[in-house]
C-alpha positions in Angstrom: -19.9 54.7 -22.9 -16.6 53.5 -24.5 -15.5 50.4 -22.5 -12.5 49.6 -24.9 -8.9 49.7 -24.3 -7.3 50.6 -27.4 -2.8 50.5 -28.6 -3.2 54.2 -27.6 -4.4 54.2 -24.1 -1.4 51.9 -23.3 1.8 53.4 -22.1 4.7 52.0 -24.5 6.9 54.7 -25.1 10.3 54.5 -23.4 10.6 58.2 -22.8 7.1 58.4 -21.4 7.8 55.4 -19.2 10.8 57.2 -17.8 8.7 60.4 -17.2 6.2 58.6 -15.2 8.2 56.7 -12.9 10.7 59.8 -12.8 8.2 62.6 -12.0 4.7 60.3 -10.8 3.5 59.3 -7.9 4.0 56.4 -6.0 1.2 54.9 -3.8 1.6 52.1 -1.5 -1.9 49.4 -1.9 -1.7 46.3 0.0 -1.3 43.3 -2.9 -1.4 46.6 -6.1 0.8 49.6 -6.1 0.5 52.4 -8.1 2.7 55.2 -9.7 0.2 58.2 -11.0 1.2 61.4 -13.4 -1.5 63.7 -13.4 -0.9 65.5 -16.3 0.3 63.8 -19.4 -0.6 66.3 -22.2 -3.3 64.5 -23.5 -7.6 64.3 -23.3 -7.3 60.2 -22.4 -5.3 58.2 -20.2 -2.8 55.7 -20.6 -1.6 53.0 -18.7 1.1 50.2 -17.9 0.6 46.8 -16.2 4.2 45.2 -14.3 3.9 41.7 -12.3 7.5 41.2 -11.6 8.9 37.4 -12.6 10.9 38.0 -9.4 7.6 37.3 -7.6 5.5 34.8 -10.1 8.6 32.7 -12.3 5.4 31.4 -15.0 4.8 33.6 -17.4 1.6 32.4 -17.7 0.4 33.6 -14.4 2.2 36.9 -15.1 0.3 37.0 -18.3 -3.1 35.7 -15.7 -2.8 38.4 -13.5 -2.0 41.5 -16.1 -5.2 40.2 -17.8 -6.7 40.8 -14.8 -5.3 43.9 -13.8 -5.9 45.8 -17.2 -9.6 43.8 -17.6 -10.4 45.7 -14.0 -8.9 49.2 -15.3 -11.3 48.9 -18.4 -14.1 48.2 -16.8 -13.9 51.3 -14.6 -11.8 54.0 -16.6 -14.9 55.8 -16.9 -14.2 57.2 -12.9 -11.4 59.3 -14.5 -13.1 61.3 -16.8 -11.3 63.1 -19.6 -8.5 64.1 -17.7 -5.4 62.7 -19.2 -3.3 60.5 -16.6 -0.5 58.2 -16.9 -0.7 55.4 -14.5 1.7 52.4 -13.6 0.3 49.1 -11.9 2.6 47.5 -9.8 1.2 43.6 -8.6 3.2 43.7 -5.3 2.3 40.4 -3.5 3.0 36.3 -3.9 -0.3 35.3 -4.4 -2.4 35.4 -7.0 -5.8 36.8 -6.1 -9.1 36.5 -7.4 -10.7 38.9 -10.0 -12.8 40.3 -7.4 -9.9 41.5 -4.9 -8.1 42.9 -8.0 -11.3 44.5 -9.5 -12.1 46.8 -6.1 -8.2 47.5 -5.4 -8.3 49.1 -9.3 -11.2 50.8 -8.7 -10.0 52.1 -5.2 -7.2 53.6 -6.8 -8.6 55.2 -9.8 -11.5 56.7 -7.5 -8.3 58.1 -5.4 -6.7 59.6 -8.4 -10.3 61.5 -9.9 -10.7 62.4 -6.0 -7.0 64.4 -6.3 -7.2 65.5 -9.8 
């Protein structure tokens, strides 16, 4: 089983940026939103990590907590399949939380999104 996450199964491109916040999903989570395209045209997924500075000012908890966000998604991509989904994390509280709490919020939500697709 892969458990990398490679330049390509990151969303960089402006235009599919747009697309996924234009035409996804939105999904309230209490301390991790997320913003889910289901079809993006492709046999993997990709995803984006956003920790506003408006909340955390230090870069290097931003930096902290997108480690942790995208550590979590790697570790449990494998709930998803092949499909190919575009997915948007949203960090969407003041604290920082512990691995742990951001490890079973990820996984709820991709076990949500291979429940739908």
């Amino acid at each position: 089983m892969d458990q990398t996450l490679g330049k390509k199964e990151r969303l960089s491109d402006k235009k599919d940026i747009d697309r996924l916040v234009r035409e996804g999903k939105f999904r309230p989570g209490e301390g991790l939103r997320s913003c889910v395209l289901y079809d993006n045209g492709l046999d993997f997924s990709r995803i984006l990590v956003s920790v506003p500075k408006k909340m955390f000012k230090r870069a290097v908890k931003r930096n902290l907590l997108k480690r942790r966000i995208r550590e979590a998604y790697r570790r449990n991509k494998h709930l998803l399949g092949s499909r190919g989904v575009d997915i948007l994390f949203v960090y969407c509280t003041k604290e920082v939380l512990p691995y742990s709490a951001i490890l079973a919020r990820v996984e709820g939500i991709l076990r949500s999104i291979s429940e739908h697709a």
